[in-house]
C-alpha positions as CSV (number, residue, x, y, z in Angstrom):
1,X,-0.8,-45.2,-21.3
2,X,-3.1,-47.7,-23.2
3,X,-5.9,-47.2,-20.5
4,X,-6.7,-43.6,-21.4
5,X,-7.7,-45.0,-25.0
6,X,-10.1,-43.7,-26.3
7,X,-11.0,-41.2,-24.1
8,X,-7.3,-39.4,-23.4
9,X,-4.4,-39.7,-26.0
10,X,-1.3,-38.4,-23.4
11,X,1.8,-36.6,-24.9
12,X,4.1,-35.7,-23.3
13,X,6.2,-32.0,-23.1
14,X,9.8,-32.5,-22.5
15,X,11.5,-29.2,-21.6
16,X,14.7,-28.6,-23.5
17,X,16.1,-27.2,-19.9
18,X,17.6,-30.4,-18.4
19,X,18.7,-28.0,-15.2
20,X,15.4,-27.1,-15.3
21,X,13.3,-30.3,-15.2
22,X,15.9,-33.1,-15.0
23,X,14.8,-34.5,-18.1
24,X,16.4,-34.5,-21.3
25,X,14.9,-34.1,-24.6
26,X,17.0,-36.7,-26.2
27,X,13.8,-38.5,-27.7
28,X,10.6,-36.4,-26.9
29,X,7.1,-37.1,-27.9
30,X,6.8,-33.8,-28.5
31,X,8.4,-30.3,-28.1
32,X,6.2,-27.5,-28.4
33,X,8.1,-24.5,-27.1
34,X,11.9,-23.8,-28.1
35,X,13.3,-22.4,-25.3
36,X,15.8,-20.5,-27.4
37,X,12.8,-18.1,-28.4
38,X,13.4,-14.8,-26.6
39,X,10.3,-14.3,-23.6
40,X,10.0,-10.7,-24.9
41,X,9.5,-12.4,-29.0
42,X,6.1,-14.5,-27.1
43,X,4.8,-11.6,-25.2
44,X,4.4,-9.7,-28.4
45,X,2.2,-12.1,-29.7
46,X,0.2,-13.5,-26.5
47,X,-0.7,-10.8,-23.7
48,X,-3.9,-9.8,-23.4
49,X,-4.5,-6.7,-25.9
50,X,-8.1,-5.1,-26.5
51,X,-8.0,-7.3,-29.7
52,X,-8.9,-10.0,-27.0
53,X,-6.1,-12.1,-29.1
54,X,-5.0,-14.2,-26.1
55,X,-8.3,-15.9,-25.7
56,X,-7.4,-17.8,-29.2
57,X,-5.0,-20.8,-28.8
58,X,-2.1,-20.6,-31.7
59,X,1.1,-22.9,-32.5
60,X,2.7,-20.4,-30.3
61,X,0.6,-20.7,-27.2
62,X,-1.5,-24.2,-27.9
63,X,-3.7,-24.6,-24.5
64,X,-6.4,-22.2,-23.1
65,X,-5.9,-23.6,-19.9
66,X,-2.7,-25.7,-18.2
67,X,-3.8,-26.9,-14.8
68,X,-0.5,-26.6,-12.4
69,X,-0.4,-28.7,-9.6
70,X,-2.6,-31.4,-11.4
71,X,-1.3,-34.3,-9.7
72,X,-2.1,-32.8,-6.4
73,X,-4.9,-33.3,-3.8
74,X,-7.0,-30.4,-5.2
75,X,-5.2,-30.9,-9.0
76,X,-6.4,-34.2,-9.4
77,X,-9.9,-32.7,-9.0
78,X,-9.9,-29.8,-10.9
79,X,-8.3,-32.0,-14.1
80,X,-11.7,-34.1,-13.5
81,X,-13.5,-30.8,-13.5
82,X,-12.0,-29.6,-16.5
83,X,-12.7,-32.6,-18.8
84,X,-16.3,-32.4,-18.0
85,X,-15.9,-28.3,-19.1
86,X,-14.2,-29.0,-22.6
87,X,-17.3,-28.6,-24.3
88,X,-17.5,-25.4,-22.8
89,X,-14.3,-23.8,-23.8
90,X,-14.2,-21.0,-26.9
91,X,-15.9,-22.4,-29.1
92,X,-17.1,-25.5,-28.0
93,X,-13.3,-26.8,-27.5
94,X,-11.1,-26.1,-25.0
95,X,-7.7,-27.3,-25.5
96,X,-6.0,-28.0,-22.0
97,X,-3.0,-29.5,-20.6
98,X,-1.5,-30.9,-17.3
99,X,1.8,-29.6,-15.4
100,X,3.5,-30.7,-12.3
101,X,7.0,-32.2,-11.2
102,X,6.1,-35.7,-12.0
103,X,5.4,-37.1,-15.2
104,X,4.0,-40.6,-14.1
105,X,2.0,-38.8,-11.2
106,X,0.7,-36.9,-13.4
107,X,-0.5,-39.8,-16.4
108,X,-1.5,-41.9,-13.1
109,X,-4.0,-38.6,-13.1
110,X,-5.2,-38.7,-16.5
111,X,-5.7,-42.1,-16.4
112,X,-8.0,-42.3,-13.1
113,X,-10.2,-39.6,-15.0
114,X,-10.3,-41.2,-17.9
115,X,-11.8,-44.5,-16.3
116,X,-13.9,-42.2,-14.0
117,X,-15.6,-40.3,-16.8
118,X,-15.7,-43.6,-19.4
119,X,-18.8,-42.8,-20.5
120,X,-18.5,-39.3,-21.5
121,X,-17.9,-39.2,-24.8
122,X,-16.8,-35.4,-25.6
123,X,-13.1,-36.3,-23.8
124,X,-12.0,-37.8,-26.8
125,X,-9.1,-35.2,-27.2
126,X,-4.9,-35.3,-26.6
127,X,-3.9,-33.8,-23.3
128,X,-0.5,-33.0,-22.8
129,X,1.6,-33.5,-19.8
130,X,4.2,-30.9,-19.4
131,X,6.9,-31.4,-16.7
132,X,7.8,-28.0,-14.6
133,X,8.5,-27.2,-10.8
134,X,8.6,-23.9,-8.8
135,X,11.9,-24.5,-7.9
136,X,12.8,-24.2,-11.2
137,X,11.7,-21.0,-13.1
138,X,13.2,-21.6,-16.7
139,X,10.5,-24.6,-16.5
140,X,7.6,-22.5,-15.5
141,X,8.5,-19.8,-18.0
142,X,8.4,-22.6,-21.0
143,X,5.1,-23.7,-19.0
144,X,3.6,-20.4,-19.1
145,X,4.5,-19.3,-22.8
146,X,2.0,-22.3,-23.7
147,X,-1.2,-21.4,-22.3
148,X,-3.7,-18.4,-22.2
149,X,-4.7,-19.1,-18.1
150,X,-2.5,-20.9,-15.8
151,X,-4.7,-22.7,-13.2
152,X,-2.5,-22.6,-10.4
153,X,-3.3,-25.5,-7.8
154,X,0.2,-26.0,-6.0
155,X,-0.2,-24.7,-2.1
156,X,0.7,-23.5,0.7
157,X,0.6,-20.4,-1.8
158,X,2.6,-18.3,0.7
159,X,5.7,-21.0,-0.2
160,X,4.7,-21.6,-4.0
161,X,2.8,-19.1,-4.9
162,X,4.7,-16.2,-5.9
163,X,7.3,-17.7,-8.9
164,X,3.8,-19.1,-10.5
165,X,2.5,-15.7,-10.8
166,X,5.9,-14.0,-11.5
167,X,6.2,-16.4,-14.8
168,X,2.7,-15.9,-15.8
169,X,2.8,-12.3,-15.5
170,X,6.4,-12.1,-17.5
171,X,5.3,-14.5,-20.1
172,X,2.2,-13.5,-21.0
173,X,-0.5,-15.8,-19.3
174,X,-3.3,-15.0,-17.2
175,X,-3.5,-16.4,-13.6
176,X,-6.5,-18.0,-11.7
177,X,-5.6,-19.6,-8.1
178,X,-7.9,-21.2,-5.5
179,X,-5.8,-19.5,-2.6
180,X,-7.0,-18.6,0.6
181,X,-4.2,-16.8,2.5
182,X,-4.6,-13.4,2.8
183,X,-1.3,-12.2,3.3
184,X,-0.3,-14.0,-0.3
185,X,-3.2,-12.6,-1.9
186,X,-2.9,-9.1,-0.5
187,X,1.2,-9.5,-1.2
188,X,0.7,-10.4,-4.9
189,X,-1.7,-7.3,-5.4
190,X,0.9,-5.1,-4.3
191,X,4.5,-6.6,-5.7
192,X,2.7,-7.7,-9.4
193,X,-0.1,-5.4,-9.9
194,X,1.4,-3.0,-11.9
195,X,3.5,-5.3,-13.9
196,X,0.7,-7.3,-15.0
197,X,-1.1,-3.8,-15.9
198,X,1.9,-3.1,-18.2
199,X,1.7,-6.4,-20.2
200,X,-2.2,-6.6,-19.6
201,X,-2.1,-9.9,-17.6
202,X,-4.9,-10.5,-15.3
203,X,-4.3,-12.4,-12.6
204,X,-7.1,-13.5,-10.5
205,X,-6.4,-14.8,-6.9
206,X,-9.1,-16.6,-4.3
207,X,-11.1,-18.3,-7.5
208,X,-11.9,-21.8,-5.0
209,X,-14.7,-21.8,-1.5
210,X,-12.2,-19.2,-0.7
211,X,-13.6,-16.8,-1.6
212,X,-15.1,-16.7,-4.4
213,X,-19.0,-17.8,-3.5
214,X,-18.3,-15.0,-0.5
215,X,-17.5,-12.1,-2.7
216,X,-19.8,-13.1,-5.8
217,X,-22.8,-13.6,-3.1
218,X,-22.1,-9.7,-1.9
219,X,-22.6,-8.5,-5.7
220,X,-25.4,-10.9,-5.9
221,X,-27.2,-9.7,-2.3
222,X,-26.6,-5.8,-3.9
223,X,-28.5,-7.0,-7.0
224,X,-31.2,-8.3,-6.0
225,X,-31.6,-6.0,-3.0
226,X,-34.1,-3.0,-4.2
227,X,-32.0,0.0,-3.0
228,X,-29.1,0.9,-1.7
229,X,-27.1,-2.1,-0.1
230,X,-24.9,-0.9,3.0
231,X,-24.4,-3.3,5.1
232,X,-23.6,-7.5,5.2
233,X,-23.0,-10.3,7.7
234,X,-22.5,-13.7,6.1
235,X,-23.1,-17.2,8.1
236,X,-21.2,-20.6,6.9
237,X,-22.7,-23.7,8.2
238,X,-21.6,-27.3,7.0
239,X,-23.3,-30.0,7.0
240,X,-21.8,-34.0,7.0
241,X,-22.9,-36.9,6.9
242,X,-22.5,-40.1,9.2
243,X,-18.9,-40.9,7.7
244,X,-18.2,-36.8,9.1
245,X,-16.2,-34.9,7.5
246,X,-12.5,-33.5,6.9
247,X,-10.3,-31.6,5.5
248,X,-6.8,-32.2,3.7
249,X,-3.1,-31.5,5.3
250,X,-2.3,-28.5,2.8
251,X,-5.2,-26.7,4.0
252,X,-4.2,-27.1,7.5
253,X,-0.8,-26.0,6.8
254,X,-1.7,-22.7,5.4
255,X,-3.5,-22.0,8.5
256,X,-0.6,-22.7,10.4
257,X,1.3,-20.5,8.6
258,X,-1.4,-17.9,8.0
259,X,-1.6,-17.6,12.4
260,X,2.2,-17.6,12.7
261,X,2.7,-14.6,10.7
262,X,-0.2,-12.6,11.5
263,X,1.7,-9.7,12.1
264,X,3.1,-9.4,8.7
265,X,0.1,-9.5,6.9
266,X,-0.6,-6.3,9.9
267,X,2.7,-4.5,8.4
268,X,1.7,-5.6,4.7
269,X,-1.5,-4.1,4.9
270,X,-0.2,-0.5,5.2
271,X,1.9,-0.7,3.0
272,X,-1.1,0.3,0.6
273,X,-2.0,3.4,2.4
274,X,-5.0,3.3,1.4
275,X,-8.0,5.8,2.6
276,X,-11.0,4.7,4.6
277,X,-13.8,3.8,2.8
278,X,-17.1,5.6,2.7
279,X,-19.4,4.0,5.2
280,X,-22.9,5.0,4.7
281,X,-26.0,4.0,7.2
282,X,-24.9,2.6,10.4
283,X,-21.6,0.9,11.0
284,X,-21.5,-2.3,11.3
285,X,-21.2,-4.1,14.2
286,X,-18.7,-6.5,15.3
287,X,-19.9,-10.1,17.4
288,X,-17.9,-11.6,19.7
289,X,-15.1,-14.3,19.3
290,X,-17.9,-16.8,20.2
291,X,-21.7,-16.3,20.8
292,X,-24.9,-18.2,19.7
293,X,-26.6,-17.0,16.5
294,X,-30.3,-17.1,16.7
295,X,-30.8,-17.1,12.8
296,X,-28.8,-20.3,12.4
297,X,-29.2,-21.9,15.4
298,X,-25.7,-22.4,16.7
299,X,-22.6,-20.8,18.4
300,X,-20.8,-19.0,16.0
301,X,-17.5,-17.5,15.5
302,X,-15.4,-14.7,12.9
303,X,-14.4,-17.0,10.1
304,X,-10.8,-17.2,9.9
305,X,-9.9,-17.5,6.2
306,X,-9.9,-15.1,3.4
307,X,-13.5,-14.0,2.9
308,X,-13.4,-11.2,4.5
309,X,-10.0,-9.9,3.1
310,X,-11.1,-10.7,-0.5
311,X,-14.3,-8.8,0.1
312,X,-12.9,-5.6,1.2
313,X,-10.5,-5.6,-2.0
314,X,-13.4,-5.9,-4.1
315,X,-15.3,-3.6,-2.5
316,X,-13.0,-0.9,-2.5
317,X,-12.2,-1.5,-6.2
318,X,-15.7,-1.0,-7.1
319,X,-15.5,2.0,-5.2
320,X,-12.5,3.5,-6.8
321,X,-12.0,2.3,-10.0
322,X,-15.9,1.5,-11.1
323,X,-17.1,4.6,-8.8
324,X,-19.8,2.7,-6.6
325,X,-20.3,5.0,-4.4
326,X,-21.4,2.7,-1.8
327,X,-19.2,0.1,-0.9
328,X,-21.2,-2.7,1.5
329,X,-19.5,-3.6,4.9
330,X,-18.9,-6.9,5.8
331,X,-18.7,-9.3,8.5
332,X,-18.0,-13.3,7.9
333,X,-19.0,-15.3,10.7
334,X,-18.9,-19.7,10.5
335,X,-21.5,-21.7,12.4
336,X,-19.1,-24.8,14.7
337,X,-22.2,-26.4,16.2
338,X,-23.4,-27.3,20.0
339,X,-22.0,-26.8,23.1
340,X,-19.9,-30.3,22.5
341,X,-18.3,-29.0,19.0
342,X,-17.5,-25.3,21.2
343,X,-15.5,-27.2,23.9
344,X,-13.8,-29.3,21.1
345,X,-13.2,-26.0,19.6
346,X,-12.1,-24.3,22.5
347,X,-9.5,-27.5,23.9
348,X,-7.8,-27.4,20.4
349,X,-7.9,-23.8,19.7
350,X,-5.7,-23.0,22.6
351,X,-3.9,-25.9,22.0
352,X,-3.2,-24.4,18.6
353,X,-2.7,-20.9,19.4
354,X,0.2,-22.0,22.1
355,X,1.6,-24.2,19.6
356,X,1.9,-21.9,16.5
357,X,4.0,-19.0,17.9
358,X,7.0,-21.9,18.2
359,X,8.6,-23.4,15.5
360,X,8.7,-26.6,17.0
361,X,4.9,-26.0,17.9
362,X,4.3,-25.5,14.2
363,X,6.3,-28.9,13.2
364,X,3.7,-30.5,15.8
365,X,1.3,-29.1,14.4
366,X,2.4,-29.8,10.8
367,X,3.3,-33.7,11.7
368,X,-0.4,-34.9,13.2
369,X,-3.2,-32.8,12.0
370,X,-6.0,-35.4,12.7
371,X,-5.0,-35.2,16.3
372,X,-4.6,-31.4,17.3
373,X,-7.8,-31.1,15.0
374,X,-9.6,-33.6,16.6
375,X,-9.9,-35.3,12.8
376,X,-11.3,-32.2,10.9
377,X,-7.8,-32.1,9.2
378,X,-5.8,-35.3,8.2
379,X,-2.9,-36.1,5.4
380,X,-5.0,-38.0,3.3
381,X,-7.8,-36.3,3.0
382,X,-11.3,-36.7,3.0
383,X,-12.8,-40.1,1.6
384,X,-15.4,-40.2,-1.0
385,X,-17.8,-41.1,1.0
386,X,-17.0,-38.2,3.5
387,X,-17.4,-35.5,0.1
388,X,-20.6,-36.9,-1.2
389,X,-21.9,-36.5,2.7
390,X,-20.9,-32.9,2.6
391,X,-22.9,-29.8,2.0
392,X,-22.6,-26.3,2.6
393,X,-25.1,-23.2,2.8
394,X,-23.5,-19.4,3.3
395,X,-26.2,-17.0,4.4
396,X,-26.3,-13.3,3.5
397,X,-28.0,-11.1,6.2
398,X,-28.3,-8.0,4.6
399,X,-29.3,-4.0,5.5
400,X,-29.3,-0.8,3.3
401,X,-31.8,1.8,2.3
402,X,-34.9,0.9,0.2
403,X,-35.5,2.2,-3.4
404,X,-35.7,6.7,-3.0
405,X,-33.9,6.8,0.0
406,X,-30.9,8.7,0.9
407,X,-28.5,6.9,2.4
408,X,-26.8,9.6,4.2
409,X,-29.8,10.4,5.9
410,X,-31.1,8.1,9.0
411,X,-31.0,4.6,9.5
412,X,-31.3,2.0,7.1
413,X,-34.8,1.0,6.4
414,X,-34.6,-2.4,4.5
415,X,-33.5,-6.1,4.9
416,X,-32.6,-8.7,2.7
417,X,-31.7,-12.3,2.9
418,X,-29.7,-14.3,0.7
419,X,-28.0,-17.4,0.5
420,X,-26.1,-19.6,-1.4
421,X,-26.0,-23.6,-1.3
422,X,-23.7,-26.3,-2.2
423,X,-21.8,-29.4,-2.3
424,X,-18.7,-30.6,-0.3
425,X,-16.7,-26.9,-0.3
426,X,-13.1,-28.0,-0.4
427,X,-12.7,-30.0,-3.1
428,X,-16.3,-30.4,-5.3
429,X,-17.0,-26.8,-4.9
430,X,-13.6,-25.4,-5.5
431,X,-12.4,-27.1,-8.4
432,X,-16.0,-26.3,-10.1
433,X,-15.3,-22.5,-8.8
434,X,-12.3,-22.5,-10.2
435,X,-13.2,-24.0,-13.6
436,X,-16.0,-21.5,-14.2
437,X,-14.4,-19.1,-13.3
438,X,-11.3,-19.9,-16.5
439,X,-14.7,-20.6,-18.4
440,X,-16.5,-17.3,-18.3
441,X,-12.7,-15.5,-18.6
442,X,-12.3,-17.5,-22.1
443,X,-15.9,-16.8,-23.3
444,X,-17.0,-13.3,-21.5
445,X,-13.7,-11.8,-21.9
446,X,-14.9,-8.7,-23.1
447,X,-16.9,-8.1,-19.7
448,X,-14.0,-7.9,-17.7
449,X,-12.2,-5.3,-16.4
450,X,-10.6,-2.7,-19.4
451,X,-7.1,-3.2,-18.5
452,X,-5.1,-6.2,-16.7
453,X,-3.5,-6.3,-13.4
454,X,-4.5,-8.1,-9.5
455,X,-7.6,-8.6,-9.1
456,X,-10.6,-9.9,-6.7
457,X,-12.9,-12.5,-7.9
458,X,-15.6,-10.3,-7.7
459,X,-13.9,-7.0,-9.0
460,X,-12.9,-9.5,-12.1
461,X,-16.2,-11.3,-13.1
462,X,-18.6,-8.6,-11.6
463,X,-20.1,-8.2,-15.2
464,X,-20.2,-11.7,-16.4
465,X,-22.8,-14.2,-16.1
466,X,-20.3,-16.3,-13.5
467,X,-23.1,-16.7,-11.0
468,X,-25.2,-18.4,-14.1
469,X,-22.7,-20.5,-14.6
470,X,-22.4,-21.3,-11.5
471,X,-26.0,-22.3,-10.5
472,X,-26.0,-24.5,-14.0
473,X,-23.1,-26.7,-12.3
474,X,-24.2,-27.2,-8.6
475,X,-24.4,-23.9,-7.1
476,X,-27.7,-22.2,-6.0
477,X,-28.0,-18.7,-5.1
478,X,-31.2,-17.5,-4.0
479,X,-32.9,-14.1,-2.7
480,X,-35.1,-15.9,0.1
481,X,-35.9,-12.8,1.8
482,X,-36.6,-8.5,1.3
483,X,-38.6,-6.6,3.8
484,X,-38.5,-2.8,5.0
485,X,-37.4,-2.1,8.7
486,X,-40.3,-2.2,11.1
């Protein structure tokens, strides 16, 4: 404890649950919520209201943000990320606070940031440690009554996900995740969206690399493109250095996971019933499952995560609930190298797709990443030297009509180019991403949507200055390209 001084001063939150946390509050530093305070008596003085109330921190509710999961891979990240943003929260001072199952994992946290960020002086604030697990929801409920946004960092989502965003949405605080599983994302939307509408509680999946740089570089590519925007293929390419690079265990997991049960995210999905979606100018064309891409200069392939889910969401929001009446197609597409990196690709993939309809394929799977990845994935992580290596570019190829064009006549006449750089994606990116993202809902509350509910990143921020934000702390989105069709 004495090593945070006098950057950190750590208290500590005992829950007065002891089924719920497996503490007792016999001596506690400090008890800030009574748990004998009806859920219903918080609510009326914390949900979101167009009074904006919520964004103000008050005896009742004392943190802007609680970072959940904070002694995680990711967690431990974003906490760093957040203590460089205090100066940034309402007002110049964002009060915050750490949650997870373990106490002591979670101080060990505080204390590694403290000694990494010695020599920034604005960290001279308390942070409190409050001790609740999913498995437990009287603990998350006392966790959720205390902040305004609940940064939710604890994955695989699809396992841990959904009594996070049940407490938030019950008790009163907003939601921001870093998830990038569709079929959680999509689920949420349709079990919680209209019981977070009814207590105006915005919950905000997808705020990490997934997806938020996808769907915020769409909004930006319609911007800046003069005319009407129809059409949008995106290419990821990373770029390590000579330590290479990797990726951690939860990650792989939720792939794993994600594959397996494909065909309920199939069954999910129309569940919705929602109408096609006006496509204007020519539709857009599918590539193959693996083909060389002249404008990056590699074999390609669909990218498997969540971008393309997230954008579709947003899109059709915009179209139905902002009345765009041009929602842009997409196609997400992720550069894997030479001919060596497609066989590599090719041997494992098959490997994996044989392996993940079984369960004991999946516990193979789950049990030695590095080795059915050939090292892309491990337990531990990447090293530091393997992030600072790291670098990312996504590249918007655009089409539409140019400026006094109608869109429902002919072909479209105009090209864009886009593209948006960056640091190591999974875990300098995200936690920045994510951070930002609490930021601008603290400060620019009054841009977001009218009413609360489930929500894309890009349906949520889309009139905010995110992407400022965003290029002040890393990010660089630029229009490199606009010319009309030959």
């Amino acid at each position: 404890m004495n090593k945070l001084q006098p950057m950190f001063s750590v208290s500590t939150t005992i829950l007065s649950c002891k089924h719920a946390t497996g503490y007792t509050n016999s001596n506690p530093t400090r008890l800030v919520v009574e748990t004998t305070r009806p859920v219903s008596h918080i609510c009326q003085h914390s949900t979101l209201s167009l009074t904006m109330a919520t964004v103000t921190t008050s005896s009742r509710r004392p943190y802007h943000v609680v970072i959940f999961g904070a002694s995680g891979f990711t967690g431990q990240f974003v906490v760093e990320e957040v203590a460089k943003a205090i100066g940034e929260g309402p007002e110049g001072n964002l009060k915050w606070a750490v949650a997870g199952r373990s106490r002591r994992k979670l101080e060990n946290v505080l204390n590694h940031v403290a000694n990494t960020l010695a020599d920034t002086p604005e960290l001279k604030c308390a942070v409190e440690v409050i001790v609740a697990d999913v498995r437990q929801p009287e603990s998350l409920a006392i966790m959720c009554k205390q902040a305004v946004i609940v940064l939710n960092c604890v994955g695989p989502y699809r396992f841990y996900g959904e009594p996070v965003v049940k407490a938030c949405v019950e008790n009163g605080a907003h939601y921001i995740d870093i998830c990038g599983e569709p079929q959680f994302l999509e689920a949420i939307q349709l079990v919680f969206d209209r019981k977070a509408r009814e207590n105006s509680v915005y919950v905000i999946g997808s705020c990490g690399f997934d997806s938020l740089p996808a769907d915020m570089g769409i909004l930006y590519t319609k911007e800046k493109f003069k005319g009407t925007l129809t059409a949008v293929e995106s290419f990821l390419t990373v770029s390590t250095g000579p330590e290479g690079g990797c990726g951690h265990d939860a990650t792989w997991q939720s792939a794993i996971f994600g594959f397996a049960d494909a065909a309920r995210l199939r069954s999910l999905r129309k569940q919705f019933k929602h109408k096609p979606l006006p496509e204007l100018g020519a539709k857009i064309k599918k590539r193959g499952a693996l083909f060389f891409c002249k404008e990056i200069g590699q074999y390609a392939v669909p990218f498997m995560g969540s971008d393309p889910s997230v954008v579709r969401r947003t899109q059709r929001y915009l179209c139905e609930e902002e009345d765009q009446q041009c929602p842009v197609q997409y196609c997400a597409y992720a550069g894997v190298g030479g001919v060596c990196s497609v066989l590599k690709l090719l041997f494992s993939g098959f490997f994996f797709w044989l392996l993940v309809k079984f369960s004991l394929g999946r516990h193979l799977l789950i049990k030695c990443p590095a080795f059915f990845s050939w090292g892309l994935f491990s337990k531990a992580g990447p090293t530091q030297k393997q992030m600072e290596g790291t670098s990312f570019r996504m590249t918007f190829y655009g089409e539409g009509y140019t400026k006094g064009r109608d869109p429902s006549q002919g072909m479209p006449d105009g090209r864009i180019t886009t593209e948006i750089r960056g640091a190591e994606p999974g875990y300098v990116v995200t936690p920045v991403v994510m951070v930002q993202a609490a930021m601008t809902f603290l400060n620019e509350l009054q841009s977001l949507p009218e009413r609360g509910g489930v929500f894309t990143p890009g349906a949520a921020f889309a009139r905010t200055s995110l992407i400022q934000r965003l290029q002040r702390h890393g990010l660089k989105f630029t229009a490199t390209k606009q010319q009309g069709a030959p």
